[in-house]
N, C-alpha and C positions, 0 to 999 in steps of 0.2 A: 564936747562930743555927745553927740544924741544915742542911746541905747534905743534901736528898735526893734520889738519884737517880730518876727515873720510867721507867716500865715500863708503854706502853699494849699493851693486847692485840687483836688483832681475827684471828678466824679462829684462833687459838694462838698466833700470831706476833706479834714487835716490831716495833711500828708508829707511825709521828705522823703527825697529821693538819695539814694547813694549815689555821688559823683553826678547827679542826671540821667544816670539811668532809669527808666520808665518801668523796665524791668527790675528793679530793687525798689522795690515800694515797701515803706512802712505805715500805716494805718496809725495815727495816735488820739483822732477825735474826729468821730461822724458830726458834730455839733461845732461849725465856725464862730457860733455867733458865741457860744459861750464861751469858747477858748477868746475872742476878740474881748468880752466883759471882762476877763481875768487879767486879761494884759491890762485895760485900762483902769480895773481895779488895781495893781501892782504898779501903778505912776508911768505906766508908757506914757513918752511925749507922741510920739505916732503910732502906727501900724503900717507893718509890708506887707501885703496882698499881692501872692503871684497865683493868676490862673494858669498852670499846668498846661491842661485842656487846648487854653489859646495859645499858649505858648507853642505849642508841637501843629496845632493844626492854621495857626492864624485867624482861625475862630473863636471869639469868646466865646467859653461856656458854662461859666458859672456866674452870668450878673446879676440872675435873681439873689443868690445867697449875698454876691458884694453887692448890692443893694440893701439886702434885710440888714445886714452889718453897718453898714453907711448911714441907715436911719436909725440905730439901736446906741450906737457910741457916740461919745462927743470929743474924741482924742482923732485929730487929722487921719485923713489914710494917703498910704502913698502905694500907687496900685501900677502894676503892667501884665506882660502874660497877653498876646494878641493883640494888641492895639496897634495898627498898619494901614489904618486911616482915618482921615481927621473927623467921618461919624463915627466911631468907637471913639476916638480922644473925646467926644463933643460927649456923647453919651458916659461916657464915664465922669468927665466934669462935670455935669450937668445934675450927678448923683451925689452932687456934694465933694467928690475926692480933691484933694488938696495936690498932690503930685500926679503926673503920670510917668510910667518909666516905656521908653521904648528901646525895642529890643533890636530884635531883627532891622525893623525898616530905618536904622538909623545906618546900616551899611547899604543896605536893597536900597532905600527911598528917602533918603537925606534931606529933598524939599521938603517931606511932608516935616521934616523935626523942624525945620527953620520956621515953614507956615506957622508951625504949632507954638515958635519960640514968640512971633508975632502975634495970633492968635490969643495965646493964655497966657502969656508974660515968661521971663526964662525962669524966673522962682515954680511956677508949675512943672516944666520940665526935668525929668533925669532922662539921661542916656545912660543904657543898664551896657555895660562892658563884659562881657562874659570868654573867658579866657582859655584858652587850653596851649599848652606849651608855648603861652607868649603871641599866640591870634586868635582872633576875635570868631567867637563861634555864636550860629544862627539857627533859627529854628525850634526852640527848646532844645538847643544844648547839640544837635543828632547832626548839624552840617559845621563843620570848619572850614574857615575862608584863609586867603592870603594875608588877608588884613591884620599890622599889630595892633596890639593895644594902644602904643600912642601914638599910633597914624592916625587912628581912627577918633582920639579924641582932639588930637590937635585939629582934625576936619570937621569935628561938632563947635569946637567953639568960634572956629569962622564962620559959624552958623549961628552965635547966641549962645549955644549951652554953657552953662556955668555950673552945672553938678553932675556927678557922675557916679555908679554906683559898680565898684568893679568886684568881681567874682571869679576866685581860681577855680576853675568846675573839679579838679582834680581831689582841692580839700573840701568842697562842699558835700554836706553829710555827712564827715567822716570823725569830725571831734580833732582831728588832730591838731594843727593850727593852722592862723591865715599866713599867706605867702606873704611875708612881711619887706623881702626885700622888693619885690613889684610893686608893694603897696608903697614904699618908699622912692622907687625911682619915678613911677604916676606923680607922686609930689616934688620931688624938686626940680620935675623937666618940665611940667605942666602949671598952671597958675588956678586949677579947679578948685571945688568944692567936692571932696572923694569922699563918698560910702564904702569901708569894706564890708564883705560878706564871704563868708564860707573859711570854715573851721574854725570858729571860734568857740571857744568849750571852757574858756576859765576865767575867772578877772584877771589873772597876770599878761593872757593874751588883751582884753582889752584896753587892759592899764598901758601897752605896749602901744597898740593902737592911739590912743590918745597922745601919748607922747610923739606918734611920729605927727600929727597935728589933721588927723584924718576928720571931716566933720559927724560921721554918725558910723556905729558900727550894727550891723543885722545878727540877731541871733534867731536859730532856729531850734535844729535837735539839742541843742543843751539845754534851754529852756523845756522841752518836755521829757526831754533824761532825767531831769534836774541836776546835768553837772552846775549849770549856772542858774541861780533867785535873781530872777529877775529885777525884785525891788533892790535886794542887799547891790545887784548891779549898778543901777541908776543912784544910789546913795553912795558907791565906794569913788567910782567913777567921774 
């Protein structure tokens, strides 16, 4: 299981949000690029890059900074937050990024993820799963659709996708833990490659995670709380 550190952007800056609220913003570092050295000084195998920004308007708005990033590390990045056509997919790969995660247009605009599955290979794709009471929410987090969680990925991978990165919006930011039983029924009714994310705040949540056979877990505010060390994570783990 891969320990990866996240990195949300809003305004240039490192930022998390409570639940996705835009409205609950914490401020923990005007400086991405040095929070990104830290991570890959502390053994990250990647970086998560979410632009905020594009996420809520479907405009990117922070590539210069994921650019100065993308040419400053040499630890993969795996980046989404606005990307809803295949010039932004192109532009983003083009910057070196190693993944792209689509969010929205993978309910909106489903050929483009396929295009893209053909395009860059399905190892470049995630389909980011963002969740609120069990459907699938768009837009940066502010619109919820009919769509469940595993409607929506048993429909990505008749498309190619093969990884997937899901998120309870409920416990993200909040430290408490990930929804483990979701994260468990995502695996044994689906045949993907799952990312969890959101609430995870200790190694014994990770340790849990691993065990249910998940491929990569995302930390955010616990890494800059310091309820979780990042390194002692990737060693215990």
């Amino acid at each position: 299981m891969e320990i990866i550190p996240s990195i949300d952007l809003r305004g240039g800056k490192c930022v998390r949000l409570y639940q996705g609220d835009y409205d609950k913003e914490t401020v923990y570092s005007d400086d991405p690029l040095g929070v990104a050295l830290r991570w890959q000084e502390m053994g990250a195998p990647r970086v998560h890059i979410v632009d905020l920004d594009g996420a809520a308007s479907g405009t990117q708005a922070n590539l210069e900074v994921l650019k100065f990033i993308g040419s400053s590390i040499n630890v993969p990045l795996q980046v989404g937050g606005g990307i809803r056509d295949m010039g932004s997919a192109e532009n983003v790969i083009g910057m070196g990024v190693q993944r792209i995660v689509f969010g929205t247009s993978a309910l909106e605009n489903p050929s483009l993820v396929e295009q893209a599955c053909r395009r860059f290979g399905t190892d470049a794709i995630v389909v980011g799963v963002d969740a609120k009471d069990g459907l699938v929410a768009t837009r940066g987090w502010r619109k919820t659709s009919s769509t469940t969680v595993l409607n929506l990925i048993h429909q990505m991978t008749t498309l190619g996708v093969k990884r997937f990165l899901y998120t309870d919006i409920s416990r993200d930011g909040t430290l408490s833990e990930p929804n483990f039983q979701a994260i468990e029924e995502i695996i044994k009714e689906c045949a993907v490659a799952l990312i969890a994310s959101g609430g995870v705040s200790s190694l014994e949540h990770l340790k849990h995670l691993d065990s249910l056979g998940v491929d990569g877990a995302i930390i955010g505010k616990a890494l800059y709380t310091g309820d979780i060390d990042l390194r002692e994570a990737i060693a215990k783990t």
